[in-house]
N, C-alpha and C positions, 0 to 999 in steps of 0.2 A: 665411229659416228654416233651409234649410243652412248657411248659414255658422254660424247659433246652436249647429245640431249639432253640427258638427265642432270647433266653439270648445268646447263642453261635453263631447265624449268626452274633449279633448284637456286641458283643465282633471282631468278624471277620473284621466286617468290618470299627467298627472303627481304627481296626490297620491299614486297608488301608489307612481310611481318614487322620489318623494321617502321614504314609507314602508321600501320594500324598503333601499335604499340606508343610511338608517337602522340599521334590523334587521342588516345584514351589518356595519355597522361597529360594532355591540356586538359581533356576532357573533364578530367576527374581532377583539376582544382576550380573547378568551377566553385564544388562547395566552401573550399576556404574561402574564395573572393565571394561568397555571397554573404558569410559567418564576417567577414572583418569589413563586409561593406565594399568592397575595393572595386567601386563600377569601372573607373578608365582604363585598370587593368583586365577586367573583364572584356572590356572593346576591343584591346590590345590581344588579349589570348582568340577570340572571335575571329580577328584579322588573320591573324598567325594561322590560325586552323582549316584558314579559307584557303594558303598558300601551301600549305603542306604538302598535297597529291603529287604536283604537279615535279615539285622541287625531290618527291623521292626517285618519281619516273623517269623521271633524268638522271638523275644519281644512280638508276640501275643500268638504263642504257651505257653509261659511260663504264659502267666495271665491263660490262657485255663487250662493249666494243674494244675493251682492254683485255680482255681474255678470251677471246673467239676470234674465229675470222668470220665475221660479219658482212662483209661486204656487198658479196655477193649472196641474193636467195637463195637456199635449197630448201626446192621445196619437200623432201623426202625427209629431212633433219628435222622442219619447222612442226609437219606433222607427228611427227615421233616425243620433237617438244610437246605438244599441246597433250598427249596420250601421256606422256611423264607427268606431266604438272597435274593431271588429272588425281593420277596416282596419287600425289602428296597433300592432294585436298583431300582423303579418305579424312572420314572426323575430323576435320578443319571447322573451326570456328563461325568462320567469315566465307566460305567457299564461291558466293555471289559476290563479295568485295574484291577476290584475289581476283576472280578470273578478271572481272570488270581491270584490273589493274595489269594481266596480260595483257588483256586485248590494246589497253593504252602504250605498254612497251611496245606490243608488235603495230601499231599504226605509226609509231613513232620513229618507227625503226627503214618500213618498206613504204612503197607503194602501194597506192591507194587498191590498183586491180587486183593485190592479195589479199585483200577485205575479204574474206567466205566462210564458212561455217567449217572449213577444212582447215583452218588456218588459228581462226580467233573463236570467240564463244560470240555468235549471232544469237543464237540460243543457250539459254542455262545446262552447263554439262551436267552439274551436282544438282538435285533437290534439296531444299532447305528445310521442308515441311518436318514438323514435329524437334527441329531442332534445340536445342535447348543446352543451357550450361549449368558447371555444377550448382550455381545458387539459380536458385529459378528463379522467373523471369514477373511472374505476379504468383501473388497471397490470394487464397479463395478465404469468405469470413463469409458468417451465417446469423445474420440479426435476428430471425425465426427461432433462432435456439439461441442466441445470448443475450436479444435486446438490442433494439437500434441505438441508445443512448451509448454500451456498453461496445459495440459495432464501432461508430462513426471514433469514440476516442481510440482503439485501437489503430485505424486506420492513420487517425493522426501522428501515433505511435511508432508507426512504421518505420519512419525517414531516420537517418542515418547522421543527423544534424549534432553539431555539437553546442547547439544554444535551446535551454530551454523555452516554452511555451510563456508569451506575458500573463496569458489568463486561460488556461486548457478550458476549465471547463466551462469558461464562457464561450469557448470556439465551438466545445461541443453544441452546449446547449442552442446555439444559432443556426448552427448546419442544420439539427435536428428540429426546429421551429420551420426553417424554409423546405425540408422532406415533408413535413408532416401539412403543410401549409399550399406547398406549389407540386411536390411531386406524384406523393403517394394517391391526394385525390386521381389523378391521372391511372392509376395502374390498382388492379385487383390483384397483391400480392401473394404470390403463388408459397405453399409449404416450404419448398425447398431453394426460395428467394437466396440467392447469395450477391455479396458483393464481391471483385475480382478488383486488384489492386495493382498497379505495375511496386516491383521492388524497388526501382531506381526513378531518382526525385528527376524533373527536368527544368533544367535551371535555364534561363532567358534572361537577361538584362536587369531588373534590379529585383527578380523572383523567383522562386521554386514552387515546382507544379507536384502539385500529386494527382496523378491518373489512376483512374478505375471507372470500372462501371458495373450496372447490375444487370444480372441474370436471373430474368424474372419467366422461366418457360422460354417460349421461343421468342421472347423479347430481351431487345437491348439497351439500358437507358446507360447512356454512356453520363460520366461528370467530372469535373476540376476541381481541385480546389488551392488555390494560389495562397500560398504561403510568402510575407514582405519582413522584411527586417525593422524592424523600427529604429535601429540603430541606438539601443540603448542595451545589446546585448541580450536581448527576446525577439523571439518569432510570433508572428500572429496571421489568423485565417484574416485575410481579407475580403472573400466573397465564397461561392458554392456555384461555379457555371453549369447549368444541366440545359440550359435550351442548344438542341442543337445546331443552331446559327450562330449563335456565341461561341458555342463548340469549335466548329467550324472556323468561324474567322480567328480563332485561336491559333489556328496550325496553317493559318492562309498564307499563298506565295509572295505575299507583300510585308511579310516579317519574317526579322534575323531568325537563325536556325538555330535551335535548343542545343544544348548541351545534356548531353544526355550516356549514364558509363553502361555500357552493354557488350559485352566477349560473344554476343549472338543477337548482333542486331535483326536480324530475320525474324526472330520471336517478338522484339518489339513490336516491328512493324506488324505482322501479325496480329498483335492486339490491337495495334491500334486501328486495322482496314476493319477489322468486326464495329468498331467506335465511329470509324468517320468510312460508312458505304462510298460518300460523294469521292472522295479521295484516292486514287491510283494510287499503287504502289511508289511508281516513279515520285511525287507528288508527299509521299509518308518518309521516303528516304531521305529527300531534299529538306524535309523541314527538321530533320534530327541532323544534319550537316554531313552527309551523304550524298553531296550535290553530284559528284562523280557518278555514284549506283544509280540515283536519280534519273542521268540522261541516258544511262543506259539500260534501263526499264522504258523511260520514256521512246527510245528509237527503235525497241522491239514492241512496244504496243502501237509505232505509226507504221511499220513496217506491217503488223497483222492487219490493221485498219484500211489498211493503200490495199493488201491483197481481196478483202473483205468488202470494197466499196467501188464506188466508179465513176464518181465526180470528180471535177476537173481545178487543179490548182487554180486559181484569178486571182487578180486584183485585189486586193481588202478594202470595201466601204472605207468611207469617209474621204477628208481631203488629204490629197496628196503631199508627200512632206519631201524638201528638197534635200534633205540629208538620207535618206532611208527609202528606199522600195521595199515596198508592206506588201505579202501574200498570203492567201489561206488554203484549205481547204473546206468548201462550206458545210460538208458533214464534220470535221475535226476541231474542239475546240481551242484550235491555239492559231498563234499568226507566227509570219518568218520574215525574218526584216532582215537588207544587205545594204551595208553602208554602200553608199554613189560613190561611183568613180571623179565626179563634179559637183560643186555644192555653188548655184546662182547666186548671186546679191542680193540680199543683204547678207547672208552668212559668211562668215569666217571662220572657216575650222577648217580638220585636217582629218582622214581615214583615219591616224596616230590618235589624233588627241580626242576622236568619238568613241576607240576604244577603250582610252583609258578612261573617259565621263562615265561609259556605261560597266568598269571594273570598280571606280567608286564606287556606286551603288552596289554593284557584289560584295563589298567590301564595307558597308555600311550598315546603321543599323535602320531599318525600311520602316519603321515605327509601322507598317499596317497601312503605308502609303505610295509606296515604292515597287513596282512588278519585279521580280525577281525574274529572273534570262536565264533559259538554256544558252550555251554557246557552243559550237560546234564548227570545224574545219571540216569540207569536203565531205557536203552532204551529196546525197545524190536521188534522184527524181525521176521518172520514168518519163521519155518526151511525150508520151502520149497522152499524159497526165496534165501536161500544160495546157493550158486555154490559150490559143493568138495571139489574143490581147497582152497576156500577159507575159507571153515570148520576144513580144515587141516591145514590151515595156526593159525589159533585160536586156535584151538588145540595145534600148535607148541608153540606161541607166547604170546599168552592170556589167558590160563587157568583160573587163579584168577581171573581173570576181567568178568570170561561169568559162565552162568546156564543157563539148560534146565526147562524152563516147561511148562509144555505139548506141545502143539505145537510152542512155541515161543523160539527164541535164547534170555536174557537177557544178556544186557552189563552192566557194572554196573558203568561204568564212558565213556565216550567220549567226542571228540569236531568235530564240523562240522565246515567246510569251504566251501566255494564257490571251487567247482571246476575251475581252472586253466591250461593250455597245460602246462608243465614242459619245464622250458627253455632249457634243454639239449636238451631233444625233438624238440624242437622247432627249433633249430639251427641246427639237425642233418637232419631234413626235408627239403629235395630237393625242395620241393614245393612251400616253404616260402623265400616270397621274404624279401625284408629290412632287412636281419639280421643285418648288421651294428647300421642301425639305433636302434635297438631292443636292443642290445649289448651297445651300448651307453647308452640305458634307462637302464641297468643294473646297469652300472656305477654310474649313476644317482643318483639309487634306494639307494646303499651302501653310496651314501656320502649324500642323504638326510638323512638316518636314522642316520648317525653319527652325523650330526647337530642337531637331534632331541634327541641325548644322546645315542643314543643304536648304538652297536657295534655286525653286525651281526656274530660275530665269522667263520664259516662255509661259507667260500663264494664259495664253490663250485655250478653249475649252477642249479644242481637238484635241491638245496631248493630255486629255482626262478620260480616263473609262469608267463607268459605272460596271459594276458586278450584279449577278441576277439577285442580290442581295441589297440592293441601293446603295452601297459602298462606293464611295468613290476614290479611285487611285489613279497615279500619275507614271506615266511610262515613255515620254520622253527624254532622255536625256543629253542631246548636245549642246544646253547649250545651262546646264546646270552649273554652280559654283559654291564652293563652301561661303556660307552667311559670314565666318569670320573675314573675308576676303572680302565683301562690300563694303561701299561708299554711303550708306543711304542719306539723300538729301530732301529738304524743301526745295520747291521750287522757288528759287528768286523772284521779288517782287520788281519789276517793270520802272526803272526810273526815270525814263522821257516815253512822249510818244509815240517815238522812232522804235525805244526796243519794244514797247507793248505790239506795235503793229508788224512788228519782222516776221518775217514766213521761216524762218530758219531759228535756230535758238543765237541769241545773244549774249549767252552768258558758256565758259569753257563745262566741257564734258569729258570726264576722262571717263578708261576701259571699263572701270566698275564700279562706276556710277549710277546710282538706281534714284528713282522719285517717282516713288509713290502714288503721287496725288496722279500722276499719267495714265494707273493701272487701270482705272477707270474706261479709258475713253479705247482701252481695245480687246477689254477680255471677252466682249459680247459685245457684238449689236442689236440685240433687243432690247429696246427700251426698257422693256417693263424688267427683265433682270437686271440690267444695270443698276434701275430703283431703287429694288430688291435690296441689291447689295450695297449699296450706298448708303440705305438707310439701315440694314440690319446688321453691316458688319464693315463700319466705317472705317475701323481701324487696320483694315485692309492698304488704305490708302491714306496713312498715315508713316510719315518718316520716323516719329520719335516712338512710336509700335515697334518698327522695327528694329530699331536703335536699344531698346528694352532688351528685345529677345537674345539680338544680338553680345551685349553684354551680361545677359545670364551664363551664355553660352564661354562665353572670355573668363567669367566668375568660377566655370565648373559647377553652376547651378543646374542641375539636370532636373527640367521637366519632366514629371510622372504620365504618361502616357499609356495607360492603361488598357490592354488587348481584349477589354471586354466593359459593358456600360457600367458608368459610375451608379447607375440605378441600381446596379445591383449588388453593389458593396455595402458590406455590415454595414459599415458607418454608415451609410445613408439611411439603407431600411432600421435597425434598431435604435436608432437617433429619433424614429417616427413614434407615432401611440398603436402603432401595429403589435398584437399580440399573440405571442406563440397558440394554436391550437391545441 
């Protein structure tokens, strides 16, 4: 029976290694396809790397079940496994990723009632602290003794690129105009000021990031610097992000997950929670595509949270949505949504096909507009933890999808989100100010995601959240469509008096058929925004707008959508009579 064990941790975790190994070598052509331009392959490697986990963890189950007798639990064996497996994470690279990828075999494998810290890792077996691999993980540099001018080009120097710079020392000299200009006023820099660099570039969609920050005494000024291809075979800096809300929405859950080559992601992340405080752990792994360690960071800090607190699951604000039952916890900030067992009229859809809307979007690129979803099978609740109301609401709603046992509510599918203020909400609230501007960023939001191919269908405001950032993003998905798949029309003009006055339409409608000029009369019923919008962004409600976008997209014209303000790219600021300090 030992030797079973150690044959079965050791089966376990080569399907990780097999996995990880994997994953770094999509990983790490990121840089070819950013050197030769190649975005659709890039989307394509994206998707690919989203599917991976899932399709190993199967592939190990199945040798497991081809060479053990599985069948049946023992549970004398199972813990002998997890004390094996332990063993052969000694100096393991990834020891948070392996285990996270046990605990996936063994849920995959039993029953849910062998979920326990005896069993799986509830908790971390390994520490990851101080880990590190043989190339390290950032560069310390020291402007105080070499010169910021001679600093910031090293920095540049770093990356691993095989395409020279258009114009280095014009990238330096701008980086070093906007330090001297917007940062350093800010900070009394200390003797022994260094700056800290990660070794590995992170590449995104049509860019590579170079991360670092300074260590100025017990301060931290974290900053980016996005590197674009021009496609003329040079690289060029494009901007210098050091505000930390730019920061921030940089690495936010509403954009695709970087690519990033690390044999000891734990040290990344690492660098990166000292960068972004506001950021979880769970939250740092998901944005490097880590989505798996992500929910499994995220279920041991709700799990601490639920022991540490003592309010009561409800209801979620806003209006109630006939696809989804929305709940919270109102100290936690995230929501949990279970698709209905029933979906009223007017909807047509299917539990099948709101799974697969909402794997689109996993699977998509979020341009910064999109909530990214934990998802999860067979979560579990403490009933005491439920509010009435909202046991009755599952009762009404959810049947199929919940059991009792013993003291715990189980769900048997959801997806978590970052909680968001509901735009309706939000613009009904006397107290908030800038709606305009908010409302604008809604606008935004719909015609970034139409460049990006999806077509929010549902633009009514409830399914928009504002972020405590004035950010507006969009997080429902039933009843979404790719933009290529629409019809967009004018509405026909009226040729007797009969069809102007019909209460029905008079002219045919097929399934994906859109008109525009309608958007109007239901994204709001407040007057004064509909105004708004009318007059400040008409082309909202316009067919051949969309018809534009829609053939960029058919063309492979891909819209630049840039994760941070065009205010503050070179081009705009040195294009100005603004001059360096």
């Amino acid at each position: 029976m030992d030797t079973d064990a150690a044959l079965i941790a050791l089966t376990i975790l080569q399907g990780f290694d097999k996995h990880y190994r994997i994953f770094l070598q999509i990983t790490r052509g990121a840089q070819q396809r950013f050197e030769n331009c190649d975005w659709q392959l890039d989307s394509e490697a994206a998707r690919n790397r989203i599917t991976l986990y899932n399709k190993r963890v199967n592939e190990a189950i199945t040798i497991l079940k081809s060479n053990f007798e599985l069948q049946q639990f023992d549970e004398q064996c199972w813990k002998k496994v997890k004390i094996e497996y332990l063993h052969l994470l000694y100096q393991h690279k990834q020891p948070e990723l392996a285990e996270t990828f046990f605990n996936s075999v063994f849920t995959s494998l039993f029953h849910r009632r062998y979920y326990n810290n005896n069993h799986i890792f509830v908790r971390p077996g390994l520490s990851t602290e101080y880990l590190d691999d043989e190339q390290v993980t950032y560069i310390s540099l020291y402007p105080t003794r070499n010169g910021l001018t001679k600093t910031v080009k090293q920095v540049l120097l770093l990356n691993k690129l095989n395409l020279p710079y258009e114009d280095i020392n014009r990238d330096v000299h701008r980086i070093v105009c906007r330090i001297k200009r917007e940062m350093m006023p800010q900070y009394q820099l200390r003797k022994h000021f260094q700056i800290r660099v990660l070794t590995s570039l992170f590449y995104r969609n049509k860019a590579a990031y170079i991360i670092g920050m300074g260590i100025n005494g017990d301060e931290i000024i974290p900053f980016v610097i996005p590197l674009l291809n021009n496609e003329k075979g040079t690289i060029y800096v494009d901007a210098l992000i050091h505000r930390p809300t730019d920061i921030t929405n940089l690495f936010s859950f509403a954009r695709a997950y970087f690519m990033v080559d690390s044999c000891t992601p734990s040290a990344v992340v690492d660098f990166l929670s000292h960068m972004l405080p506001a950021k979880s752990k769970a939250d740092i792994y998901t944005s490097i595509g880590l989505q798996k360690q992500g929910k499994s960071e995220f279920y041991r800090d709700f799990l601490h949270h639920l022991k540490h607190s003592s309010d009561q699951l409800e209801i979620a604000p806003g209006i109630k949505g006939m696809v989804m039952t929305v709940f919270n916890l109102p100290s936690y900030p995230y929501v949990f949504k279970v698709i209905n067992d029933h979906f009223p009229p007017p909807k047509k859809t299917s539990r099948a096909l709101v799974k697969k809307k909402y794997q689109i979007i996993k699977m998509h690129d979020r341009v910064g507009r999109m909530a990214d979803t934990l998802e999860y099978s067979y979560a579990a609740f403490p009933l005491h933890r439920i509010s009435s109301e909202l046991m009755q609401e599952f009762e009404a709603k959810i049947p199929s999808s919940m059991e009792i046992e013993n003291d715990m509510l189980i769900i048997r599918h959801l997806y978590i989100e970052r909680r968001l203020e509901p735009l309706n909400l939000f613009v009904a609230n006397p107290h908030n100010k800038n709606i305009e501007k908010v409302i604008t960023d809604y606008v935004n939001a719909i015609e970034d995601m139409a460049a990006a191919n999806i077509f929010a269908g549902d633009l009514l405001l409830k399914n928009f959240g504002v972020t405590r950032h004035g950010r507006v993003i969009f997080y429902d998905y039933d009843e979404i469509e790719f933009m290529t798949d629409m019809n967009f029309r004018h509405l026909p003009e009226a040729m007797t008096p009969e069809q102007e006055m019909a209460s029905e339409p008079w002219y045919s409608i097929g399934d994906f058929d859109v008109f525009p000029e309608e958007f109007v009369h239901f994204i709001t019923g407040n007057t004064e925004l509909r105004k708004f919008i009318s007059q400040q962004h008409s082309e909202l409600f316009n067919a051949d707008y969309w018809k534009s976008v829609q053939q960029d997209i058919l063309n492979h014209r891909y819209h630049d959508i840039f994760p941070y303000s065009n205010n503050s790219r070179f081009e705009r600021i040195f294009n100005s009579t603004v001059k360096c300090p």
